[in-house]
C-alpha positions in Angstrom: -22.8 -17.8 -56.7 -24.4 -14.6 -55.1 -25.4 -17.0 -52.2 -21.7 -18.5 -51.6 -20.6 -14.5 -51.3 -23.2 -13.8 -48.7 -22.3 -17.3 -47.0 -18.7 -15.7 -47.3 -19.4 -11.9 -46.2 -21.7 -13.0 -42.8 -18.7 -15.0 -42.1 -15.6 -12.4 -42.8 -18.1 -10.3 -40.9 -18.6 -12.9 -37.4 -14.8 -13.6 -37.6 -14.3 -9.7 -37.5 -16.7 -8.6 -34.6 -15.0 -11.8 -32.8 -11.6 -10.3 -32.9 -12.5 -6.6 -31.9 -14.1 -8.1 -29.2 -11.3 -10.6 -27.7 -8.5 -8.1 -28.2 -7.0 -7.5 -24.9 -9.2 -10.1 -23.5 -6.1 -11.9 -21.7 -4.8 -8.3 -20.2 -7.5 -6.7 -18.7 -5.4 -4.9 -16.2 -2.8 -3.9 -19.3 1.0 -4.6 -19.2 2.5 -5.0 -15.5 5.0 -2.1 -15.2 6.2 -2.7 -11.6 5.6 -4.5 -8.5 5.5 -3.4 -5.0 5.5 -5.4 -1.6 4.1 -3.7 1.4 6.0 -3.8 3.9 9.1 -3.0 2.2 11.0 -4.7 5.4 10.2 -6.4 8.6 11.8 -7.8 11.5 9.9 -10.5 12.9 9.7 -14.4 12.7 6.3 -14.0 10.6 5.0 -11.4 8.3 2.0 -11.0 5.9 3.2 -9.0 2.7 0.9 -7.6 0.0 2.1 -7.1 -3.6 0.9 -4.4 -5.7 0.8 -4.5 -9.1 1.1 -1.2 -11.2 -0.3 -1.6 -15.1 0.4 0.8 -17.4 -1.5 1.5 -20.7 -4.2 1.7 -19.5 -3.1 3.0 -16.5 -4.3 1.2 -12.7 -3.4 -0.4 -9.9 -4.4 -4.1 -8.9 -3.8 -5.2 -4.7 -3.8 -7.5 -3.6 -1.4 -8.9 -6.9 -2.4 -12.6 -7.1 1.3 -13.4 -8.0 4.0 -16.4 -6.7 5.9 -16.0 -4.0 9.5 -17.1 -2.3 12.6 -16.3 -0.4 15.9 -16.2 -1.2 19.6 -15.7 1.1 22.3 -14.0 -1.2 21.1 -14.9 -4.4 19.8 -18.7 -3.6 16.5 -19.8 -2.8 16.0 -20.9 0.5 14.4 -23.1 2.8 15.2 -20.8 6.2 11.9 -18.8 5.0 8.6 -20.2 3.9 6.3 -18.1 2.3 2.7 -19.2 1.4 0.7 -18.5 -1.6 -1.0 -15.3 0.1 2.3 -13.7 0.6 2.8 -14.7 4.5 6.3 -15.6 5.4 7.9 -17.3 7.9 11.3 -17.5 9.4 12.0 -21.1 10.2 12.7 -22.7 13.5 16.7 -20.9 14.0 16.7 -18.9 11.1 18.9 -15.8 11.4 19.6 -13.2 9.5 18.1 -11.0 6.2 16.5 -13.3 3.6 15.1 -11.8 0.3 10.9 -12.1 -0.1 10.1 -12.1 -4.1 6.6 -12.0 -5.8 6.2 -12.0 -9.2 3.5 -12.4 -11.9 3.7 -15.8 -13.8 2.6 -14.3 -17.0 5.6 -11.5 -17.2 7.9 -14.7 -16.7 9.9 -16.3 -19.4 12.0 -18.8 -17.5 11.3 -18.8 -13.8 14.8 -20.3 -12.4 16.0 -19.0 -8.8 14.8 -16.2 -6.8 12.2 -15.0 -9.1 15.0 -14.7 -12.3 13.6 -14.9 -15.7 10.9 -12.4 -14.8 10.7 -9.6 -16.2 8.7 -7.6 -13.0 9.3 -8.9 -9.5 9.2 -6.9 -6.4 11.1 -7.8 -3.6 11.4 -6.7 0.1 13.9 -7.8 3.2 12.8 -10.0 5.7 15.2 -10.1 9.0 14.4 -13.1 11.3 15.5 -12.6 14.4 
């Protein structure tokens, strides 16, 4: 019997140093407050934005924000502007006008429908293609 409450004791013991140890293991940076793409506008056919992230608790900051990108035109998502997984966008061949740049953080995202929606942080900035 005293050897089945050891047996039990090392083990409550391994499962507890395992949990202190993993928690907060899948948010190192904390929880995203905002996002912010530099530059906050451009006027050019292409342009190479950076997103920013800004944790809270703990506090930091985290740039390049490896997040997923798009464009949208009044609301809709759009095929006038391409923009790559590093953030650089691209007004396509005729393109005119002020198109919408998102980037947002897959994990903040509940259900990712059109123009970054469902997130709960995305930063955005104005692209105008000439």
């Amino acid at each position: 019997m005293k050897k089945l409450q050891f047996v039990f004791s090392f083990l409550v013991l391994i499962l507890t140093a395992s949990l202190v140890t993993s928690c907060g293991a899948g948010s190192s940076q904390g929880k995203l407050q905002s996002v912010t793409l530099i530059p906050p506008a451009a006027d050019a056919e292409e342009v190479q934005f950076t997103a920013t992230g800004y944790y809270i608790h703990p506090s930091s900051t985290l740039t390049p924000q490896a997040a997923t990108w798009g464009a949208c035109y009044q609301g809709a998502t759009t095929s006038q502007v391409s923009v790559t997984s590093a953030g650089k966008a691209q007004c396509a061949t005729g393109a005119t006008g002020t198109y919408t740049v998102y980037a947002f953080v897959p994990t903040n995202c509940t259900v990712i429908n059109a123009c970054g929606g469902g997130c709960t942080v995305v930063g955005t900035a104005q692209l105008t293609c000439p």
